[in-house]
TIKETI-634014 format. One line per field, with one value per residue (C-alpha): residue number from 1; y, x, z. Coordinates in nm, 3 decimals. Layout:
N
num NUM  ...
y Y  ...
x X  ...
z Z  ...
end
This chain:
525
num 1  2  3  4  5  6  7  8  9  10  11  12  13  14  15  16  17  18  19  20  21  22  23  24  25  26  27  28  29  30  31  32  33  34  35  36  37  38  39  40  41  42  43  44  45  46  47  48  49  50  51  52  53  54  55  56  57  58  59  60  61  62  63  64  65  66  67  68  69  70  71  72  73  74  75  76  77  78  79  80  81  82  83  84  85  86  87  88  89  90  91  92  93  94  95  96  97  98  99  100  101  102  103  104  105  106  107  108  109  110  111  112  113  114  115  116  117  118  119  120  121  122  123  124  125  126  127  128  129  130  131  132  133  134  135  136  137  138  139  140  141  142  143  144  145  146  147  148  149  150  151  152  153  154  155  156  157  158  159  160  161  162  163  164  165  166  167  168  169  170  171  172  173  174  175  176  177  178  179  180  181  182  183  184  185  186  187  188  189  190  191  192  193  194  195  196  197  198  199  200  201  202  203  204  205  206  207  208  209  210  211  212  213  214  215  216  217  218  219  220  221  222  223  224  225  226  227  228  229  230  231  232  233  234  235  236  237  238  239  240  241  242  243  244  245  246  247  248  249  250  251  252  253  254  255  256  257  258  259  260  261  262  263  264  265  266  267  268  269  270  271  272  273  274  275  276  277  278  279  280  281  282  283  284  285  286  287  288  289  290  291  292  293  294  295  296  297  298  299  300  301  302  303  304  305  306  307  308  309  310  311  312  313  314  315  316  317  318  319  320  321  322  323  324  325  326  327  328  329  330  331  332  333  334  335  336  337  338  339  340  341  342  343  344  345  346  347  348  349  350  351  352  353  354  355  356  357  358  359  360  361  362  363  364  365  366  367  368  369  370  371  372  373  374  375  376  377  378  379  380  381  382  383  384  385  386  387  388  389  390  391  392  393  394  395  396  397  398  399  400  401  402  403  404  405  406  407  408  409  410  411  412  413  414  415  416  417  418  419  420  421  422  423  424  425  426  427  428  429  430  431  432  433  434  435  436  437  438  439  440  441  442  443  444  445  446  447  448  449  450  451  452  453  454  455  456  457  458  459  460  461  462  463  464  465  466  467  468  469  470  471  472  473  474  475  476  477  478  479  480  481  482  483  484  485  486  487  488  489  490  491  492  493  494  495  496  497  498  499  500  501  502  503  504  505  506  507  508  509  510  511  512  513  514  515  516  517  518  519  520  521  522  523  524  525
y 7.716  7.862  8.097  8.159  8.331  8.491  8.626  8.798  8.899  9.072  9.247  9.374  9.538  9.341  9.259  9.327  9.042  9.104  8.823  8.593  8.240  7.886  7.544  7.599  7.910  7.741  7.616  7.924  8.070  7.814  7.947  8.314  8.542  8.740  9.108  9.014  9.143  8.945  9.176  8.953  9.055  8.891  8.891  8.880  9.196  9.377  9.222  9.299  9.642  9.728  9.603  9.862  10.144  10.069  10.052  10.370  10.584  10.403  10.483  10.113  9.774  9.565  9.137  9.001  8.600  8.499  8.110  7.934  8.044  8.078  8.348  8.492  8.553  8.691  8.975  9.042  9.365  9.557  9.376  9.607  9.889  9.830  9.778  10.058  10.274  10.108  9.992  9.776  9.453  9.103  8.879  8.511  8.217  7.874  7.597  7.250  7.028  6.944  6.596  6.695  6.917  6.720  6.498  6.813  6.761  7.055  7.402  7.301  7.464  7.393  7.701  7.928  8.190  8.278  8.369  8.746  8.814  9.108  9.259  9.185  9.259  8.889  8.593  8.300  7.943  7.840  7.570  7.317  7.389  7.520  7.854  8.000  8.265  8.367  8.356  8.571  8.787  8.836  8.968  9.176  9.392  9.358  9.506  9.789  9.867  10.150  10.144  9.967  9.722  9.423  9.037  8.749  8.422  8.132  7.874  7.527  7.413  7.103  7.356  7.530  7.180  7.165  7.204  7.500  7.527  7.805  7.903  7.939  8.195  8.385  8.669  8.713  8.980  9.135  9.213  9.546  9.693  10.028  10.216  10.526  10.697  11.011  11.306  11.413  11.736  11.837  11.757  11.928  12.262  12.209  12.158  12.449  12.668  12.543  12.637  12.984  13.002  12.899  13.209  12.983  12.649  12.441  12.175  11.864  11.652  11.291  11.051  10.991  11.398  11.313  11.298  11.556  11.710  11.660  11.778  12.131  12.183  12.087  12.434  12.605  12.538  12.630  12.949  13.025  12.995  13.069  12.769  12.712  12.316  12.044  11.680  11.421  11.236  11.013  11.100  10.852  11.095  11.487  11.556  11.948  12.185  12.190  12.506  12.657  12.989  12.775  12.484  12.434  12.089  11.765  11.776  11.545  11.196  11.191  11.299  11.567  11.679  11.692  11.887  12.139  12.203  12.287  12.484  12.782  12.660  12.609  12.371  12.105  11.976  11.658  11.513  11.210  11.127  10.883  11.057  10.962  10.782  10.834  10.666  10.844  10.778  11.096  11.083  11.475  11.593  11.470  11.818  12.178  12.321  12.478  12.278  12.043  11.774  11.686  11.394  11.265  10.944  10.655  10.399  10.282  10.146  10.446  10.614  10.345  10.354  10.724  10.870  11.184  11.385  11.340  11.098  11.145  10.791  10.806  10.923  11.184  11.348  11.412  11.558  11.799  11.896  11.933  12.152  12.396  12.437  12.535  12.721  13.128  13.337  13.461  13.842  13.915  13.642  13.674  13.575  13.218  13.336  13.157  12.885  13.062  12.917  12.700  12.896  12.760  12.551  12.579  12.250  12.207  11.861  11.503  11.425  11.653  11.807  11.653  11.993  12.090  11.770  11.845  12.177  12.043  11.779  12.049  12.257  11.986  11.823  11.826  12.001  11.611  11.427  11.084  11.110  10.813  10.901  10.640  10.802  10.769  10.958  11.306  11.273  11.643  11.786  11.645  11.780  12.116  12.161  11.951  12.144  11.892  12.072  11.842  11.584  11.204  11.299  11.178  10.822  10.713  10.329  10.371  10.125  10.249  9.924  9.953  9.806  9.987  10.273  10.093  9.840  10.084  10.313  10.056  10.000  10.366  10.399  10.100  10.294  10.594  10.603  10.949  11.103  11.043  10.896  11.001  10.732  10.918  10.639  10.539  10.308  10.052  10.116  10.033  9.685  9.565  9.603  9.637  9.335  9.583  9.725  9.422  9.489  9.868  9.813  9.496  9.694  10.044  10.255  10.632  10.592  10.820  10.611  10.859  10.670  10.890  10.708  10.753  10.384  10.361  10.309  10.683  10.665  10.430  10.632  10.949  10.714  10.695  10.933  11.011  10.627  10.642  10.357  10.293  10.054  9.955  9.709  9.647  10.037  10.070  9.941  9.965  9.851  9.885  9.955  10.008  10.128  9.799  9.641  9.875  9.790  9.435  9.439  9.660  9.989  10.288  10.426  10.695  10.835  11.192  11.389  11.739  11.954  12.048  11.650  11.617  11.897  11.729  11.425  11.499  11.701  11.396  11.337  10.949  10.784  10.488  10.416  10.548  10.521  10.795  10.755  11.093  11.035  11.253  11.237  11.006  11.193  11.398  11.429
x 11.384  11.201  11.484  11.602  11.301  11.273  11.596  11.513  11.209  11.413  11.652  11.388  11.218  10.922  10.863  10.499  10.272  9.921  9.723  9.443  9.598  9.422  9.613  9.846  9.988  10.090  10.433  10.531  10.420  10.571  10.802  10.699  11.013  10.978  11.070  10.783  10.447  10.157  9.859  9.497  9.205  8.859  8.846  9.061  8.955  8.984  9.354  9.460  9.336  9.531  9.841  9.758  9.660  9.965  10.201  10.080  10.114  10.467  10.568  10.708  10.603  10.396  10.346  10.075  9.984  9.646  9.444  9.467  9.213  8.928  9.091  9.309  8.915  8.792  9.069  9.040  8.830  9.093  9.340  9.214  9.242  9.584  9.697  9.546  9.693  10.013  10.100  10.384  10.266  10.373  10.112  10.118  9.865  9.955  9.914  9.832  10.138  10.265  10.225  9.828  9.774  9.743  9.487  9.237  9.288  9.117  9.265  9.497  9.426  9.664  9.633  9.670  9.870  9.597  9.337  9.471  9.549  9.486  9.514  9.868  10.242  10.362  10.191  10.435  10.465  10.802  10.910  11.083  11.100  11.442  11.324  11.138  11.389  11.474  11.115  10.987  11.352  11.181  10.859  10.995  11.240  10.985  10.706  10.858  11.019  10.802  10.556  10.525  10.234  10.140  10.303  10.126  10.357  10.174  10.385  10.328  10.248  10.593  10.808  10.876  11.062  11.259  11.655  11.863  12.131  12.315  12.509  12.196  12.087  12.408  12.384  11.983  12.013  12.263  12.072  11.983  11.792  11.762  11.517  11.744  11.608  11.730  11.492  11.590  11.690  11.593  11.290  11.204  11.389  11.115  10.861  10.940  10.928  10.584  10.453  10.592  10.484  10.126  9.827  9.598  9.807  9.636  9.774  9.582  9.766  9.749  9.820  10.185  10.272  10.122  10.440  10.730  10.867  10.711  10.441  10.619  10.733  10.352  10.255  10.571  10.508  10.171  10.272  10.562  10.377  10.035  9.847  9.496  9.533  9.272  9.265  9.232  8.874  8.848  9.108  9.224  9.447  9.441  9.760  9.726  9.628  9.249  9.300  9.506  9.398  9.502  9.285  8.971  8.832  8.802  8.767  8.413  8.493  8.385  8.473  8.249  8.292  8.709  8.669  8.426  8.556  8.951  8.831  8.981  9.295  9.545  9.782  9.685  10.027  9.915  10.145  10.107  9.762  9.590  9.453  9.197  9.020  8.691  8.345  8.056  7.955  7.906  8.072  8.271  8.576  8.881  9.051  8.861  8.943  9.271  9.417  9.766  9.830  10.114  10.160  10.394  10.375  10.553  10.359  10.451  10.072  9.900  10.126  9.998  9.654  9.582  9.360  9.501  9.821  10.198  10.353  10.704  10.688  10.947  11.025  10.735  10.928  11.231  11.057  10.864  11.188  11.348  11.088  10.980  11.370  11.337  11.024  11.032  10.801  10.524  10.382  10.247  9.974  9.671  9.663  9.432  9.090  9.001  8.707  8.368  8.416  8.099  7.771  7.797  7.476  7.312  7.160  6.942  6.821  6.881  6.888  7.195  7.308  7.615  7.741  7.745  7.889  8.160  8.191  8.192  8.457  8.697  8.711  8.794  9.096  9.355  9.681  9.823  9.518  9.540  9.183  8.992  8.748  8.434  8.135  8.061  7.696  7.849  8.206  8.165  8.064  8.358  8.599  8.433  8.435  8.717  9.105  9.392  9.661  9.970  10.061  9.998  9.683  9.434  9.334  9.023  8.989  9.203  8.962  8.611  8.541  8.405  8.582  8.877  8.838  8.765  9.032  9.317  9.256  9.320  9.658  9.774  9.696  9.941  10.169  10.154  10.042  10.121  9.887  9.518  9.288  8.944  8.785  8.474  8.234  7.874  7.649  7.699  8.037  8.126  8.004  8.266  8.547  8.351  8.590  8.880  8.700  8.744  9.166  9.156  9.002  9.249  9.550  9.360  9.438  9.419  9.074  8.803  8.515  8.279  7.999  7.727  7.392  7.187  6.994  7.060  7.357  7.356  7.613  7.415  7.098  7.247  7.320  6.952  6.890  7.193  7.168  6.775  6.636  6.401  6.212  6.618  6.618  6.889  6.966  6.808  6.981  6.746  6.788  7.184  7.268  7.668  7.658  7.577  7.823  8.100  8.032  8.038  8.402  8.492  8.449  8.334  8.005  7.756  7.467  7.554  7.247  7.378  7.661  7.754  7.753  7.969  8.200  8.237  8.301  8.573  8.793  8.767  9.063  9.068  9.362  9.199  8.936  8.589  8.248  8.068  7.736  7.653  7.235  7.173  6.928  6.879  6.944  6.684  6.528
z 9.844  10.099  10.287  9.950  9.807  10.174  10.181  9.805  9.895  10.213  9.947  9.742  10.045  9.966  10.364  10.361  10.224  10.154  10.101  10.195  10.257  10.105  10.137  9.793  9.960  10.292  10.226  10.115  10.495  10.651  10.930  10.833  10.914  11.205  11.013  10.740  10.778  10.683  10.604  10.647  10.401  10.408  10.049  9.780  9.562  9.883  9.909  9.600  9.615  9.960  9.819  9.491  9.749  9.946  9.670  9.518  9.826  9.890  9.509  9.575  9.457  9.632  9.662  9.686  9.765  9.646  9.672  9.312  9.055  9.242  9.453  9.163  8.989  9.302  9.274  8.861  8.942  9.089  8.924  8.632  8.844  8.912  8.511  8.473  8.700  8.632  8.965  8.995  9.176  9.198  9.228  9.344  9.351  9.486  9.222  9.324  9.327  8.982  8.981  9.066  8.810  8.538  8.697  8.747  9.101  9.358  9.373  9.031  8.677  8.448  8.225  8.563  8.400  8.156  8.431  8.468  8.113  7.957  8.291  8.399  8.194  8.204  8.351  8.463  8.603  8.613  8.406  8.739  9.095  9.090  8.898  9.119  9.279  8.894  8.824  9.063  9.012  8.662  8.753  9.039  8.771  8.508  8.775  8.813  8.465  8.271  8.243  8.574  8.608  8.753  8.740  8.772  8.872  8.990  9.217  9.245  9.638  9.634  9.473  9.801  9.938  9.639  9.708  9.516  9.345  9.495  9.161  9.007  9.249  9.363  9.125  9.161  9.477  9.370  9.003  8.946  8.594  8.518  8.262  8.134  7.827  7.828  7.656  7.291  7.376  7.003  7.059  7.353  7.200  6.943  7.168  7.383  7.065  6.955  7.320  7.292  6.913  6.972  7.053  7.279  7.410  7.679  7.888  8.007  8.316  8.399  8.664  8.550  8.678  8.975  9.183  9.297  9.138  8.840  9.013  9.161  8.783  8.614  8.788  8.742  8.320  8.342  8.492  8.268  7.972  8.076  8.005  8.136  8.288  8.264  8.414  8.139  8.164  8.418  8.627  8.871  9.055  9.104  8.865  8.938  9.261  9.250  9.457  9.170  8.924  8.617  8.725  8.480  8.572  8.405  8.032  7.959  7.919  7.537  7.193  7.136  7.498  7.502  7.140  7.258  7.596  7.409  7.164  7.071  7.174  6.865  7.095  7.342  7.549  7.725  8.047  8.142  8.061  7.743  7.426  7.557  7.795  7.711  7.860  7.728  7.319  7.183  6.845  6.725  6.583  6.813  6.785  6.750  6.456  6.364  6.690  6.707  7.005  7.134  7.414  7.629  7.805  7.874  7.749  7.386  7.367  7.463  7.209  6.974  7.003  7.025  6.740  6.718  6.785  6.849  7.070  7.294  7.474  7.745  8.139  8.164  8.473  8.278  7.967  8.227  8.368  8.048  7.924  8.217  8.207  7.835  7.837  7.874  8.009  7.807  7.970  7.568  7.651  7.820  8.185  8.230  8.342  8.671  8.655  8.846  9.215  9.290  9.481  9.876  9.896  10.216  10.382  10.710  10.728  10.598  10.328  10.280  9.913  9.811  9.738  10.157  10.215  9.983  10.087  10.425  10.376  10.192  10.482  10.760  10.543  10.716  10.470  10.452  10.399  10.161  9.977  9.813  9.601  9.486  9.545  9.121  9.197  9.254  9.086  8.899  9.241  9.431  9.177  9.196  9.585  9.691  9.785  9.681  9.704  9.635  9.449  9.552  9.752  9.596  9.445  9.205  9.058  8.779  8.563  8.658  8.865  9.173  9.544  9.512  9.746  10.113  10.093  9.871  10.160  10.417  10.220  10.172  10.563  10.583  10.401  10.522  10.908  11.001  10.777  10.789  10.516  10.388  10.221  10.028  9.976  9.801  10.011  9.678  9.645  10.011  9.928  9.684  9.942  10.254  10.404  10.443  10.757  10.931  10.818  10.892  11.233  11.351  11.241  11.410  11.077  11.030  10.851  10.815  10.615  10.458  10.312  10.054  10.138  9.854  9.848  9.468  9.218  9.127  8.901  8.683  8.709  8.539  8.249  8.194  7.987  7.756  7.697  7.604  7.850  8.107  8.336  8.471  8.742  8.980  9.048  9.378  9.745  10.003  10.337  10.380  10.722  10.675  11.043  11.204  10.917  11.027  11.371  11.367  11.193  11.542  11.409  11.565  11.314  11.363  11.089  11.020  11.002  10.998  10.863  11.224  11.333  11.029  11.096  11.467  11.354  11.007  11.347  11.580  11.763  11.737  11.615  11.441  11.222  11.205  10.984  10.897  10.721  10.559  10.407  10.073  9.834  9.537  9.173  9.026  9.379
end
């Protein structure tokens, strides 16, 4: 059983095995082949969000081997990340041995498959030994079918000694499935007409554009037909040049806010992106007046549950491509006026504005740089000051959770080690996932750890007052010394005090890892 699941695991290119190993998951290490790579985390949120990190940077599925239900909990948080983002995972947890289960023995829970649910596709235990290869065969295609997500199989500790029947598993490497839908071309004539029909259209990106070429041809439409472009609220990836003339921002992650911010605009083209995600409860109209939506994505249950607006559910790369094909140029409309460019805000002495850091940051990214973003305190100010340029460079938890960022980083430097990551961090933040130091420093990853010391959950603060509360607990952190942390994992750490020190430190020349605590001041202070 064993070398068979190897051997597909080998086929699938799914060498790379992040995990952190308890006693169900041994058998299936036993005699671990010499061309897999086992990746260690301390933890298993951190685990599971390295494998998400380095499957998104890849653009390739990832497996990941997690300890029963205790471990499969630890990793829910960004395991709702990860649906979210659609990230095609397969994710394992060793069951006790089946004879055990029933008996409530240690480490066995015999309703394992419902622990991830809602937050996985499919969830499955196979039915007798001999189906594991098709079992896991099955979550592999279905992983990575659109929309891709994650797969939750959970394998019984004796099934790996069980014998195969090699006619049951003959055809399983050599299976293949294949999503095809093929735009309506209709439909996208009509589309393209609507665009050039419309006085005032407006197009608002998502995270499924955020790859080439879909990317290369996002700007190319926008430029065609002259369309101001937004990010969809609560982006988890920068779908459009930030750097760009067309580039507005992010709409406001409410009703009210998307309506106000589009209006004026008689047609609102969304790519890639929910209708919407929105955080914030201020109740509006979903549309400013006199305006039409249309939406593409490839999720039938986005399509489902939107509000408002017309749905094309299907390959969101091949309706771009269809349509900037289609789409003429439009000189009779009004070139897109540029957003105002931020004021440069000058800073002398900790605690340093978050806008200087920014500012500061922006201008020592190197053109390749991988960006993770969870510093939730200053989120408008990043988007405001930060230059992404291309497409796959930046990543945001997809769910709102936080202990994504430090360990996802530590993946997508995995992934990618040529290119160096900046992992743009709060002091609470850096908490959930601060066990994939210990990973990034063992492995000697292209890190750069930014951590925003504020000594408070920001983020939560500046929901103080359009929530109407007060006397909060819980929303201060002092005495976090992520320094000393980051040096007892074996990293190299140093408290930035100045923009210069900063500056030095974002050009460093060293090859691995390093911590950089940054000190700015709490909100409203």
């Amino acid at each position: 059983m064993r070398d068979t699941v190897h051997e597909l695991l080998r086929g699938w290119g799914l060498t790379t095995v992040f995990g952190n190993p308890g006693s169900n998951e041994l058998p299936f290490l036993d005699r671990f082949p010499a061309d897999f790579r086992y990746i260690l985390g301390l933890h298993e949120g951190a685990v599971l969000a390295m494998a998400d990190g380095y499957a998104q940077a890849t653009g390739k599925p990832a497996l990941v081997n997690l300890h029963a239900a205790a471990g499969l909990g630890n990793a829910m948080g960004n395991l709702a990340n990860a649906r979210e983002m659609h990230t095609p995972l397969i994710v394992t947890a060793g069951q006790q041995a089946r004879g055990m289960v029933g008996l409530g023995a240690m480490l066995s829970d015999a309703e394992l498959t419902t622990v991830p649910r809602p937050h996985v596709k499919a969830a499955f235990e196979p039915l007798r030994a001999q189906d594991v290869p098709r079992t896991l065969a099955e979550a592999y295609h279905l992983a990575t079918l659109p929309p891709t997500g994650p797969v939750f199989v959970s394998l019984p500790l004796d099934d790996w000694s069980a014998e195969v029947d090699p006619a049951e598993v003959e055809h399983l490497a050599r299976r293949r499935v294949h999503a095809l839908g093929a735009p309506d071309e209709a439909r996208l004539t009509g589309l393209a007409a609507r665009l050039a029909a419309a006085k005032s259209p407006a197009l608002v990106v998502g995270p499924e554009v955020d790859t080439e070429p879909t990317f290369s041809r996002v700007v190319e439409l926008s430029e065609r037909a002259r369309l101001p472009v937004w990010l969809a609220p609560s982006p988890p990836r920068a779908a459009f040049p930030t750097t760009h003339p067309h580039f507005q921002g992010v709409l406001p992650a409410s009703v009210a806010g998307v309506s106000q911010t589009l209006a004026g605009h008689d047609l609102i083209l969304v790519l890639g992106a929910p209708v919407f995600r929105y955080h914030f409860n201020q109740p509006g109209p979903y549309l400013p007046p006199g305006a039409e939506l249309v939406f593409v994505t490839s999720d039938p249950v986005q399509a489902a549950r939107a509000p408002m607006g017309e749905a094309l559910v299907g390959d969101v790369g091949r309706v771009v491509a269809g349509l900037t094909g289609l789409t003429l140029q439009a000189p009779d409309r009004p070139p897109v006026v540029p957003r105002k460019a931020p004021e440069p805000v000058p800073a002398h002495e900790a605690p340093l504005p978050p806008e200087a850091v920014f500012d500061t940051i922006g201008a020592n990214l190197p053109q390749n740089a991988l960006v993770v973003y969870e510093a939730t305190s200053h989120t408008a100010e990043f988007w405001a000051r930060t230059p992404l340029h291309s497409a796959n460079s930046l990543y945001f938890p997809a769910a709102g959770g936080l202990g994504f960022g430090l360990p996802a980083a530590a993946g997508m430097a995995l992934a990618h080690p040529d290119r160096r990551v900046f992992a743009i961090l709060g002091d609470g933040s850096t908490q959930y996932g601060v066990q994939g130091l210990w990973t990034a420093a063992q492995h000697e990853l292209p890190i750069t750890f930014i951590v925003l010391r504020n000594d408070e959950y920001g983020g939560l603060r500046s929901f103080i007052g359009p929530l109407g509360v007060r006397g909060v607990p819980g929303l201060d952190l002092p005495g976090l010394d992520v320094v000393t942390v980051a040096r007892g994992y074996g990293l190299p750490a140093e408290r930035v005090d100045t923009l210069a020190a900063l500056e030095k430190a974002l050009t460093s020349t060293l090859a691995g890892p390093l911590l950089l605590e940054v000190p700015i001041p709490p909100r409203g202070k």
